[in-house]
PyMOL Python script that loads the backbone (N, CA, C, O; Angstrom):
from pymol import cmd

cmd.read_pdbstr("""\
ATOM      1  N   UNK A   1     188.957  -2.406-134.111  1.00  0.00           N
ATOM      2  CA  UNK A   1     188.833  -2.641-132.681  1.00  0.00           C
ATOM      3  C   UNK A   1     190.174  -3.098-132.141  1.00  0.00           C
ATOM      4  O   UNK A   1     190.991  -3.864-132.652  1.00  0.00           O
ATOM      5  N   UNK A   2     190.204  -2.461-131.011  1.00  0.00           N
ATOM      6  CA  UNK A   2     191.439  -2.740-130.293  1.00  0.00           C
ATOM      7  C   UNK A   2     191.381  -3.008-128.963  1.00  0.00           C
ATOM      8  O   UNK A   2     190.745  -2.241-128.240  1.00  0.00           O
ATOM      9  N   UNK A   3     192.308  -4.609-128.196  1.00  0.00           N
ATOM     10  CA  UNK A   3     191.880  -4.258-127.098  1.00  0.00           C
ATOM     11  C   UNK A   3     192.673  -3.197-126.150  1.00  0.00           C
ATOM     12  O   UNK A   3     193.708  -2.640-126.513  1.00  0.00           O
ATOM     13  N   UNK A   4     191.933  -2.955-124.649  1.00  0.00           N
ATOM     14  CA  UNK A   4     192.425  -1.788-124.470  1.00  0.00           C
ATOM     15  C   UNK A   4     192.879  -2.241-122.934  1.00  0.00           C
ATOM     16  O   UNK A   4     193.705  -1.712-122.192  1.00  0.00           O
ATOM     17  N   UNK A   5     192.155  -3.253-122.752  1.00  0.00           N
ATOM     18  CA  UNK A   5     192.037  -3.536-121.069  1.00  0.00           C
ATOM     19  C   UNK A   5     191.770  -5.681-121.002  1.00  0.00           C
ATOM     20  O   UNK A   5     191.004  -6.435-121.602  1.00  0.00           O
ATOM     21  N   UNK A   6     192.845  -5.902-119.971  1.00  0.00           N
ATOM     22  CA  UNK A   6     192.418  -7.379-120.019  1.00  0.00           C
ATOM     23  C   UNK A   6     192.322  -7.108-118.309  1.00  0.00           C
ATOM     24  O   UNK A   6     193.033  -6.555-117.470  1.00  0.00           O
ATOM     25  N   UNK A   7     190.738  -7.988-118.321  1.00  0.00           N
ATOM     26  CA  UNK A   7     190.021  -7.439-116.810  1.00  0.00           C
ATOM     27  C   UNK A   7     189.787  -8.915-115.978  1.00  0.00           C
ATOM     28  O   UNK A   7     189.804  -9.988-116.581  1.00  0.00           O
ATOM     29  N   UNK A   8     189.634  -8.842-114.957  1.00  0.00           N
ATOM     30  CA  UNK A   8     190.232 -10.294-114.063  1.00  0.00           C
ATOM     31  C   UNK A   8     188.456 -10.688-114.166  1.00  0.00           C
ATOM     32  O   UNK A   8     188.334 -11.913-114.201  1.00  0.00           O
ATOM     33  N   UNK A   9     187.654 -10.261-114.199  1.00  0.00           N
ATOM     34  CA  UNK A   9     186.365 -10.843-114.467  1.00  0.00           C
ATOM     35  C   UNK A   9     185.379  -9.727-114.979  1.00  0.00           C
ATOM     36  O   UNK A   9     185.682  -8.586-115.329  1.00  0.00           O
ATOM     37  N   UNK A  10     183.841 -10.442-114.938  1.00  0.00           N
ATOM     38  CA  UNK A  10     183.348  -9.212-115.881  1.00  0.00           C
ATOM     39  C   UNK A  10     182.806  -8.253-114.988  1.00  0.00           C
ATOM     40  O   UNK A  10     181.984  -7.560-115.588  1.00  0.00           O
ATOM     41  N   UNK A  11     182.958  -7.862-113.543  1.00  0.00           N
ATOM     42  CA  UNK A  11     182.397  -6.840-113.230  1.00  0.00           C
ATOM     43  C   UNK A  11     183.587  -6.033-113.532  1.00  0.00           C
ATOM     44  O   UNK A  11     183.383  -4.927-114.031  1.00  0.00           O
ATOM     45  N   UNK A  12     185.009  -6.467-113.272  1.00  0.00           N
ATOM     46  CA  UNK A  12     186.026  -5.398-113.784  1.00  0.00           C
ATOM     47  C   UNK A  12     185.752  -5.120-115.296  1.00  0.00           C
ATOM     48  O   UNK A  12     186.615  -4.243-115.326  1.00  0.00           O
ATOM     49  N   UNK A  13     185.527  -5.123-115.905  1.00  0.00           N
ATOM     50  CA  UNK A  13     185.014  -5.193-117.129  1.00  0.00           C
ATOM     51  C   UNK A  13     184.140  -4.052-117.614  1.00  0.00           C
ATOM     52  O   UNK A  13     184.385  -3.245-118.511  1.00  0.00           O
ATOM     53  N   UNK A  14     182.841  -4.173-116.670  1.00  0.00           N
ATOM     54  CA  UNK A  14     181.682  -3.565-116.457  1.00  0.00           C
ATOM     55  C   UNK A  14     182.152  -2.244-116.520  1.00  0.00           C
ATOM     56  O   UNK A  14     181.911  -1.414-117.396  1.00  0.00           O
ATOM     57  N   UNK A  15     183.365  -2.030-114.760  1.00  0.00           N
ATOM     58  CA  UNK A  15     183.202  -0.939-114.419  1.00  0.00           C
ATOM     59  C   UNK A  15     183.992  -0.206-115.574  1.00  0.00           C
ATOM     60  O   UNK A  15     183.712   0.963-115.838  1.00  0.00           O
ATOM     61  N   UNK A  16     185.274  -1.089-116.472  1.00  0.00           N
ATOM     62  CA  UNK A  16     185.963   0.180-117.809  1.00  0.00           C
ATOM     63  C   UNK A  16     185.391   0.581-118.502  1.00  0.00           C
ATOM     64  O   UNK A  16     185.542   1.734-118.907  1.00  0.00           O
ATOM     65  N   UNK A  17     184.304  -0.404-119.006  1.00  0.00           N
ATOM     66  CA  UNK A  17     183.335  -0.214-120.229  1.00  0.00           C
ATOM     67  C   UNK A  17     182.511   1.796-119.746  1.00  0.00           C
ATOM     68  O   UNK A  17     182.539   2.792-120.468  1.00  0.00           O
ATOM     69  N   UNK A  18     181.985   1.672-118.506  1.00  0.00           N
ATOM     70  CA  UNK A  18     181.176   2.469-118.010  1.00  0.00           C
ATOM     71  C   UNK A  18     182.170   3.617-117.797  1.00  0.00           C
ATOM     72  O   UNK A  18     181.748   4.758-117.985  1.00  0.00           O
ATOM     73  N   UNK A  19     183.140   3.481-117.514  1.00  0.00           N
ATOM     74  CA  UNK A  19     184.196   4.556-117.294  1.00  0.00           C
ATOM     75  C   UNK A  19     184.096   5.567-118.131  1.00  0.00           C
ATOM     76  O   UNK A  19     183.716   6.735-118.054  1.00  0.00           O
ATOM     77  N   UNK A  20     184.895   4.251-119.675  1.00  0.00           N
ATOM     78  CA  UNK A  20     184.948   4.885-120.648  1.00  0.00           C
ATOM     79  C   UNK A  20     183.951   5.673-121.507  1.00  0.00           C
ATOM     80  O   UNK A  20     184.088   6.548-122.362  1.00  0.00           O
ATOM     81  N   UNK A  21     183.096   5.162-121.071  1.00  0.00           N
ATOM     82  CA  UNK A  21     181.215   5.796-121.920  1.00  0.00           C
ATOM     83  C   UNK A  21     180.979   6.597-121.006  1.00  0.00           C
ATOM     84  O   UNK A  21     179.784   6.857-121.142  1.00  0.00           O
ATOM     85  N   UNK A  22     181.383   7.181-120.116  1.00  0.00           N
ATOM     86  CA  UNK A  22     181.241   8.592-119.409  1.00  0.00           C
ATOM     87  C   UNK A  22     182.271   9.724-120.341  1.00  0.00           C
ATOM     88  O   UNK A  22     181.982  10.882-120.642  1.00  0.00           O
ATOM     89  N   UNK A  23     183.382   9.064-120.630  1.00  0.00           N
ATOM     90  CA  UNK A  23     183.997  10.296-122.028  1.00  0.00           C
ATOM     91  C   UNK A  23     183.250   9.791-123.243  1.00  0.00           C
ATOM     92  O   UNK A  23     184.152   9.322-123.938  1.00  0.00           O
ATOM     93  N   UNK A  24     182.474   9.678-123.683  1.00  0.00           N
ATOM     94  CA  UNK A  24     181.967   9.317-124.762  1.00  0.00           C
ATOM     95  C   UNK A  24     182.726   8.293-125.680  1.00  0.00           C
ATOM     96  O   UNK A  24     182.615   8.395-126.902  1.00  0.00           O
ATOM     97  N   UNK A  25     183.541   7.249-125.080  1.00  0.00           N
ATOM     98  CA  UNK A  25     183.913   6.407-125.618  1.00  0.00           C
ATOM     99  C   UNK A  25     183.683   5.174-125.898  1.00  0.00           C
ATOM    100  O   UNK A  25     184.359   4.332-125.308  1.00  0.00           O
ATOM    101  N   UNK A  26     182.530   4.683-127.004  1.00  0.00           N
ATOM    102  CA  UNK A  26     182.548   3.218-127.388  1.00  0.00           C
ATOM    103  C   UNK A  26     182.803   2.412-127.089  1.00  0.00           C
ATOM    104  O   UNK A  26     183.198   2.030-128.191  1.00  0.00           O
ATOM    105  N   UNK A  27     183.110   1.076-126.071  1.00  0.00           N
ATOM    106  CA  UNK A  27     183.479   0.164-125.386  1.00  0.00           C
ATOM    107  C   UNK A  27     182.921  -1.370-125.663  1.00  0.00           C
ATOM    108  O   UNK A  27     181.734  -1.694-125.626  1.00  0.00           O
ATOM    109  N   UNK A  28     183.629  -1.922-125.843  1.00  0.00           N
ATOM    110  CA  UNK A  28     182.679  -3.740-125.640  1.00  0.00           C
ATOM    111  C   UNK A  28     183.574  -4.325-124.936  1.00  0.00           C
ATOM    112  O   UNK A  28     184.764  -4.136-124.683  1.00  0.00           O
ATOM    113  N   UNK A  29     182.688  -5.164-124.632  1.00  0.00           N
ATOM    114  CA  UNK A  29     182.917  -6.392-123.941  1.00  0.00           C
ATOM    115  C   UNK A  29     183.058  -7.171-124.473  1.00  0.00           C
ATOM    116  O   UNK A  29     182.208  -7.337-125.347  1.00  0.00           O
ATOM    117  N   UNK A  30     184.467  -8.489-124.359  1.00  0.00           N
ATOM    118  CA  UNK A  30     184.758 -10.111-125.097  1.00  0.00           C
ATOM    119  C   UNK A  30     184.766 -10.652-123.796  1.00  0.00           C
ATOM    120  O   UNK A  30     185.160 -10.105-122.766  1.00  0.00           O
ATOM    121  N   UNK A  31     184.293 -11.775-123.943  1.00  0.00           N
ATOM    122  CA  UNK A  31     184.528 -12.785-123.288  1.00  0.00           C
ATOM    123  C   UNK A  31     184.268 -13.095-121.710  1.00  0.00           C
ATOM    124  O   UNK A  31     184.875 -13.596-120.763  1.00  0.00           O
ATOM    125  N   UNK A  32     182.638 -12.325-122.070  1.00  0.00           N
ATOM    126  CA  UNK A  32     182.143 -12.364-120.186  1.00  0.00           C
ATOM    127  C   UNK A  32     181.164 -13.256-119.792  1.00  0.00           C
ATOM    128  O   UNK A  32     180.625 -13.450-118.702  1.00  0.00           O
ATOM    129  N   UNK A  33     180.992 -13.918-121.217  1.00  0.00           N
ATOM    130  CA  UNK A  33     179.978 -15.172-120.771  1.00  0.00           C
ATOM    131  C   UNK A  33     180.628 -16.774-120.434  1.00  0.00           C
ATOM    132  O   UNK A  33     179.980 -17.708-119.962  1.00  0.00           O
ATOM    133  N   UNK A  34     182.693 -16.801-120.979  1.00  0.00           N
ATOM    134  CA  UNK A  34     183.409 -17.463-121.000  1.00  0.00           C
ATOM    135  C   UNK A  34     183.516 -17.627-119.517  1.00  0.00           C
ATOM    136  O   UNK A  34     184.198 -18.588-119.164  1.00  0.00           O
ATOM    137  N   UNK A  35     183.095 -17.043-118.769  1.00  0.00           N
ATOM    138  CA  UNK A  35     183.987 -17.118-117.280  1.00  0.00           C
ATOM    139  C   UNK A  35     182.998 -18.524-116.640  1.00  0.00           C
ATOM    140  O   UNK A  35     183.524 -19.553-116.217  1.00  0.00           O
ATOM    141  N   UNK A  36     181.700 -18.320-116.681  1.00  0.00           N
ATOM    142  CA  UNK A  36     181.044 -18.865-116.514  1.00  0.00           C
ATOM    143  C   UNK A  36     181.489 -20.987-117.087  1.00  0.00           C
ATOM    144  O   UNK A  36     181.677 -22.011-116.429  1.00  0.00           O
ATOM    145  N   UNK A  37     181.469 -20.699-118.425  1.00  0.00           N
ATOM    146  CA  UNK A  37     181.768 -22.368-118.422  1.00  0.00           C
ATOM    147  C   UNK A  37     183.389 -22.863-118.357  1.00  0.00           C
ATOM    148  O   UNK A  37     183.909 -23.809-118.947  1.00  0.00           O
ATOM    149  N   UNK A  38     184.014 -21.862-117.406  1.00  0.00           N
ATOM    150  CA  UNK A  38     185.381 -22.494-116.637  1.00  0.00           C
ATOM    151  C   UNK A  38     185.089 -23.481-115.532  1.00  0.00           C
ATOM    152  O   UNK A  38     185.874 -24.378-115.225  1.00  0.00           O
ATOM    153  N   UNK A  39     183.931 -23.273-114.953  1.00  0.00           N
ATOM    154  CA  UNK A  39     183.702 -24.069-113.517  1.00  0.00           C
ATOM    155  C   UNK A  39     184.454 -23.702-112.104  1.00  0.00           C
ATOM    156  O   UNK A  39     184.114 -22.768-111.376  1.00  0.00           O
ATOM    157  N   UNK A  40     185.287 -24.395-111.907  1.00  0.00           N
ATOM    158  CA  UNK A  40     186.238 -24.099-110.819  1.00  0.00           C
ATOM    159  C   UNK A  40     187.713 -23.808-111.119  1.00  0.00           C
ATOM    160  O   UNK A  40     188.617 -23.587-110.314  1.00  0.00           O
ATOM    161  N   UNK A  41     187.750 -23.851-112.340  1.00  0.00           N
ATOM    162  CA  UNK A  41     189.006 -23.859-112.677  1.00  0.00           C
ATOM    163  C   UNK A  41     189.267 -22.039-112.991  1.00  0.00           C
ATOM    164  O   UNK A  41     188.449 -21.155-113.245  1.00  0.00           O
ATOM    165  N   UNK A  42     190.737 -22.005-112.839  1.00  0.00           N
ATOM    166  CA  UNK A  42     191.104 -20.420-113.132  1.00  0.00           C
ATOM    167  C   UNK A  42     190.828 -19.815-114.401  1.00  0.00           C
ATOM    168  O   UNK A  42     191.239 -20.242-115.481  1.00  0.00           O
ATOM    169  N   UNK A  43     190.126 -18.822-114.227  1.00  0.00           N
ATOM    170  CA  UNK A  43     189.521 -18.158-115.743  1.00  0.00           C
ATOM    171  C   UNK A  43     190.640 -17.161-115.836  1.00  0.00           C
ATOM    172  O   UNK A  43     190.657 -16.364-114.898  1.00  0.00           O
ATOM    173  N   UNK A  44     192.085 -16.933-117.232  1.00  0.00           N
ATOM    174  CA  UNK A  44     192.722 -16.606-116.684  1.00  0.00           C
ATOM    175  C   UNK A  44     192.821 -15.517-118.260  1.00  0.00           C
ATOM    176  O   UNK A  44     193.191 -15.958-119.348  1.00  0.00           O
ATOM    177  N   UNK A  45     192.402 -14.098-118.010  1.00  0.00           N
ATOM    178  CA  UNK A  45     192.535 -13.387-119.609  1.00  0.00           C
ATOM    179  C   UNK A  45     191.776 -13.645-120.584  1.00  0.00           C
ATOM    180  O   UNK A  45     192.057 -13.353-121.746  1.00  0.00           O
ATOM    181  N   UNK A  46     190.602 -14.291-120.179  1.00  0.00           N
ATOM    182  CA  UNK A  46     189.379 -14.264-120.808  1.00  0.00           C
ATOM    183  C   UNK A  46     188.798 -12.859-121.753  1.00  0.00           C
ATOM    184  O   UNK A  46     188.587 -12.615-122.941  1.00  0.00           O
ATOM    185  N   UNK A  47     188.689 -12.101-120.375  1.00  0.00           N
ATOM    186  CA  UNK A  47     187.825 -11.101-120.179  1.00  0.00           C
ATOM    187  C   UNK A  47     187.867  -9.892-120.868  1.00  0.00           C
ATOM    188  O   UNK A  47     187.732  -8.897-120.155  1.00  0.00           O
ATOM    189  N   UNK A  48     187.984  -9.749-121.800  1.00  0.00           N
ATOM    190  CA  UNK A  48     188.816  -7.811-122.471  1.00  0.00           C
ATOM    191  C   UNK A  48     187.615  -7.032-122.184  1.00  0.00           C
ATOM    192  O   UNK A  48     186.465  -7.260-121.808  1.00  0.00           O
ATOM    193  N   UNK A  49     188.243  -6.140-122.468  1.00  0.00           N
ATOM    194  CA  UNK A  49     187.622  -4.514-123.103  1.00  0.00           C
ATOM    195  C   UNK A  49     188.572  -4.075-124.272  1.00  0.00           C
ATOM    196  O   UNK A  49     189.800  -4.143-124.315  1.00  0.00           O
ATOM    197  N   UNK A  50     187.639  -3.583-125.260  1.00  0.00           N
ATOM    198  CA  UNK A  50     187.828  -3.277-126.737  1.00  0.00           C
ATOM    199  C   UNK A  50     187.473  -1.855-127.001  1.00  0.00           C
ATOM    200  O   UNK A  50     186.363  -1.471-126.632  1.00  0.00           O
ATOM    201  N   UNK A  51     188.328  -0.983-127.628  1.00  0.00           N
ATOM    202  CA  UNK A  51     187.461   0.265-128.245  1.00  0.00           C
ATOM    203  C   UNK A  51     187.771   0.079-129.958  1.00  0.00           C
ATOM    204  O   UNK A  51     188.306  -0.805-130.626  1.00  0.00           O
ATOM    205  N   UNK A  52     187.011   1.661-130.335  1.00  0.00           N
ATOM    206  CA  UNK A  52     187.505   1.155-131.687  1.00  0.00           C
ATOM    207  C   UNK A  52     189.282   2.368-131.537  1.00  0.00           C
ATOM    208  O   UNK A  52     189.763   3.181-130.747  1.00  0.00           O
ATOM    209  N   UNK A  53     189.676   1.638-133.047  1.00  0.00           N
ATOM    210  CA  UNK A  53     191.143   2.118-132.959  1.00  0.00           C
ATOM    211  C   UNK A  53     191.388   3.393-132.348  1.00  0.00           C
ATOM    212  O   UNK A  53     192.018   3.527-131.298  1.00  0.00           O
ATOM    213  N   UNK A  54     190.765   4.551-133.172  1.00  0.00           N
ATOM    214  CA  UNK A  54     191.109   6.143-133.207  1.00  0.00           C
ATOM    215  C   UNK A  54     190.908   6.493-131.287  1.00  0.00           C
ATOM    216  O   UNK A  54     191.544   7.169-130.478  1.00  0.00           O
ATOM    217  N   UNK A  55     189.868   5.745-131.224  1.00  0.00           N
ATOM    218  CA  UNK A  55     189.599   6.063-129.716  1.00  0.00           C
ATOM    219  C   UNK A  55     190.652   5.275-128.136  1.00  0.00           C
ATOM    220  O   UNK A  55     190.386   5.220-126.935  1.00  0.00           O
ATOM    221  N   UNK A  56     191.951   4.752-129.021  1.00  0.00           N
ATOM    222  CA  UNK A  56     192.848   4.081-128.254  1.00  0.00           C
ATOM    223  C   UNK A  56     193.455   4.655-127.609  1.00  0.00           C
ATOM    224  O   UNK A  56     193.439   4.268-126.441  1.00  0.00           O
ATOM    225  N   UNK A  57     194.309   5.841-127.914  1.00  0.00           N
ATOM    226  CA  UNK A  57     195.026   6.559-126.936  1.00  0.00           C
ATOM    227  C   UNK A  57     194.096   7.542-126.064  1.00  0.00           C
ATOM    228  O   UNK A  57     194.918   8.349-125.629  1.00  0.00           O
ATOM    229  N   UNK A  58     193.197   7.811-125.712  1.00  0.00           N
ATOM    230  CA  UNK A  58     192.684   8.833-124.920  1.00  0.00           C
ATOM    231  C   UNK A  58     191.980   7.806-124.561  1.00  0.00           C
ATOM    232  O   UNK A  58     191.485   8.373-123.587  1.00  0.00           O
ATOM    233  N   UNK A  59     191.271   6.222-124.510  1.00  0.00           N
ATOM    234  CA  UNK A  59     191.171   5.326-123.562  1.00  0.00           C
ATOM    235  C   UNK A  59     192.046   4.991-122.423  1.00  0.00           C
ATOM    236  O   UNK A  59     191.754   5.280-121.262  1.00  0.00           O
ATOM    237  N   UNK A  60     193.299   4.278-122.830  1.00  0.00           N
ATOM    238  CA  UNK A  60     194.469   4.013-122.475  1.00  0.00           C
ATOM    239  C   UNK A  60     194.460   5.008-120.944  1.00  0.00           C
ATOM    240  O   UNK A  60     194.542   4.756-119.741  1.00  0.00           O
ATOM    241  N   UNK A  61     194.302   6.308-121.835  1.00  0.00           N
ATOM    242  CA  UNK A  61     194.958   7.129-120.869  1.00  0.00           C
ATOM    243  C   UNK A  61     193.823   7.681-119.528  1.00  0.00           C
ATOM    244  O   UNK A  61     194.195   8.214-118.483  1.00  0.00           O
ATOM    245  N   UNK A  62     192.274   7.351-119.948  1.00  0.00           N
ATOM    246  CA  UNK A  62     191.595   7.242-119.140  1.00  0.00           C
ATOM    247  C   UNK A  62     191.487   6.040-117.986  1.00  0.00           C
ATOM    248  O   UNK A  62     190.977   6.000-116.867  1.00  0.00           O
ATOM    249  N   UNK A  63     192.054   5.294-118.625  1.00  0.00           N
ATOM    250  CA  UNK A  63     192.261   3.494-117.774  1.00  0.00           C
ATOM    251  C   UNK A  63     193.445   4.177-117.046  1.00  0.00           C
ATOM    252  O   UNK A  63     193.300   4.060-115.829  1.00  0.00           O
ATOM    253  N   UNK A  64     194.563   4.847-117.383  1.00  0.00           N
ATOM    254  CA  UNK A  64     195.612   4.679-116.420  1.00  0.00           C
ATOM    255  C   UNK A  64     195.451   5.795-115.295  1.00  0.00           C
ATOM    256  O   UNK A  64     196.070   5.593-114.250  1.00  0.00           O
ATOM    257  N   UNK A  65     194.808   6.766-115.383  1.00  0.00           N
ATOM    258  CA  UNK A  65     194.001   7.948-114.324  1.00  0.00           C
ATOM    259  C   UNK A  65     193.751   7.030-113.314  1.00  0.00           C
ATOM    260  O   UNK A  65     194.262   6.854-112.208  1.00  0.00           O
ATOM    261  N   UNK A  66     192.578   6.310-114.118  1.00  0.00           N
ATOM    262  CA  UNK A  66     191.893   6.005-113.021  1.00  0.00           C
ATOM    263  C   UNK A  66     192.632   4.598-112.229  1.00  0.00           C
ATOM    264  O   UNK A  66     192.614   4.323-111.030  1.00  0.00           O
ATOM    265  N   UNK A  67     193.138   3.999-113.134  1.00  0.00           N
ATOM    266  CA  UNK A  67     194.023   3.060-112.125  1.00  0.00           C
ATOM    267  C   UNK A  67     194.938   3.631-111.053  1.00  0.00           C
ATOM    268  O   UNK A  67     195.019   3.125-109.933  1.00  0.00           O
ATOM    269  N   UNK A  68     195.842   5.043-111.554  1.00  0.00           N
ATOM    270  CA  UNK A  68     196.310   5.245-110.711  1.00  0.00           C
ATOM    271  C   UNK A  68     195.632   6.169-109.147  1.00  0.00           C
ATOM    272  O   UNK A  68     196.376   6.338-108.181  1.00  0.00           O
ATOM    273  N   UNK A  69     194.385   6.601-109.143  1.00  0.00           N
ATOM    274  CA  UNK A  69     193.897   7.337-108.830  1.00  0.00           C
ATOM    275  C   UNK A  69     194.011   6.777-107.478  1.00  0.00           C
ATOM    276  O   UNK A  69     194.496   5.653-107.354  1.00  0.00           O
ATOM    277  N   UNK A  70     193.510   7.623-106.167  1.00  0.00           N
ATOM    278  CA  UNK A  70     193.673   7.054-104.867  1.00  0.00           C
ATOM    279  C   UNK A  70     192.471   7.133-103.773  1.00  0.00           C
ATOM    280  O   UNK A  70     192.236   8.275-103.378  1.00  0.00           O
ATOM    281  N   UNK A  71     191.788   6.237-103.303  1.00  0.00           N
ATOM    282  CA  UNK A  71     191.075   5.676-102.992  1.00  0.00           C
ATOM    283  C   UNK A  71     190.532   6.724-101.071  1.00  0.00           C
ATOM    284  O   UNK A  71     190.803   6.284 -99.954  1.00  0.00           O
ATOM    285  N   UNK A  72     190.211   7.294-101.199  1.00  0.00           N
ATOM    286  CA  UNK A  72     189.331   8.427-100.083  1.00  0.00           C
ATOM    287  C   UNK A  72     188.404   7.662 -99.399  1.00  0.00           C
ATOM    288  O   UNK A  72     187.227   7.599 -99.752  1.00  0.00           O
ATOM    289  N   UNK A  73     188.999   6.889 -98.140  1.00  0.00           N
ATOM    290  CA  UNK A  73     187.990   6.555 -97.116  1.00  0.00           C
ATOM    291  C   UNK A  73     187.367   7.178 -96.131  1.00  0.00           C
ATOM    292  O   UNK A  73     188.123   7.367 -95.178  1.00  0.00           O
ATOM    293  N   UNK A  74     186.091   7.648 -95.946  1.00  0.00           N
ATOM    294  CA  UNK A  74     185.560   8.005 -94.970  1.00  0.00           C
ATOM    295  C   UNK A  74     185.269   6.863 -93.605  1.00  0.00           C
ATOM    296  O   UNK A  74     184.990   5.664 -93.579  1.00  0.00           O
ATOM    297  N   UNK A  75     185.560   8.234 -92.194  1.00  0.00           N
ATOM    298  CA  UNK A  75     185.718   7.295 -91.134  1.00  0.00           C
ATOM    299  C   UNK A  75     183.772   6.704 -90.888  1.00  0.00           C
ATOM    300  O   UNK A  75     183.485   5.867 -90.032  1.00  0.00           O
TER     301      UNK A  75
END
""", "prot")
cmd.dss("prot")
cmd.show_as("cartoon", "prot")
cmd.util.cbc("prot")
cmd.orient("prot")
């Protein structure tokens, strides 16, 4: 396992995990129940997404698509 993605909380999290399991890629989640007993304080890189190894570079490269991808508002 490798991580692949450090996500600012766990719905960012949610949405890589789901990304990635639309290419048939394996995904977990660390550290989304941690956010919770921070309180008020900054939860800061808690949060990953993990695949397993072999499935690292064609993750990667699905995370950076879609990061770079551009956002189509209807009026």
């Amino acid at each position: 396992m490798i991580i692949i993605y450090h996500a600012a909380n766990s719905l960012d999290a949610n949405m890589i995990k789901s990304l990635l399991e639309q290419f048939h890629i394996r995904a977990f989640i660390q550290g989304e129940y941690l956010q919770g007993g921070m309180g008020e304080l900054p939860a800061a890189d808690l949060v990953t997404v993990s695949v397993d190894d072999e499935n690292f570079t064609e993750a990667k490269k699905i995370i950076v698509e879609w990061e770079a991808a551009t956002v189509i508002e209807e009026e």
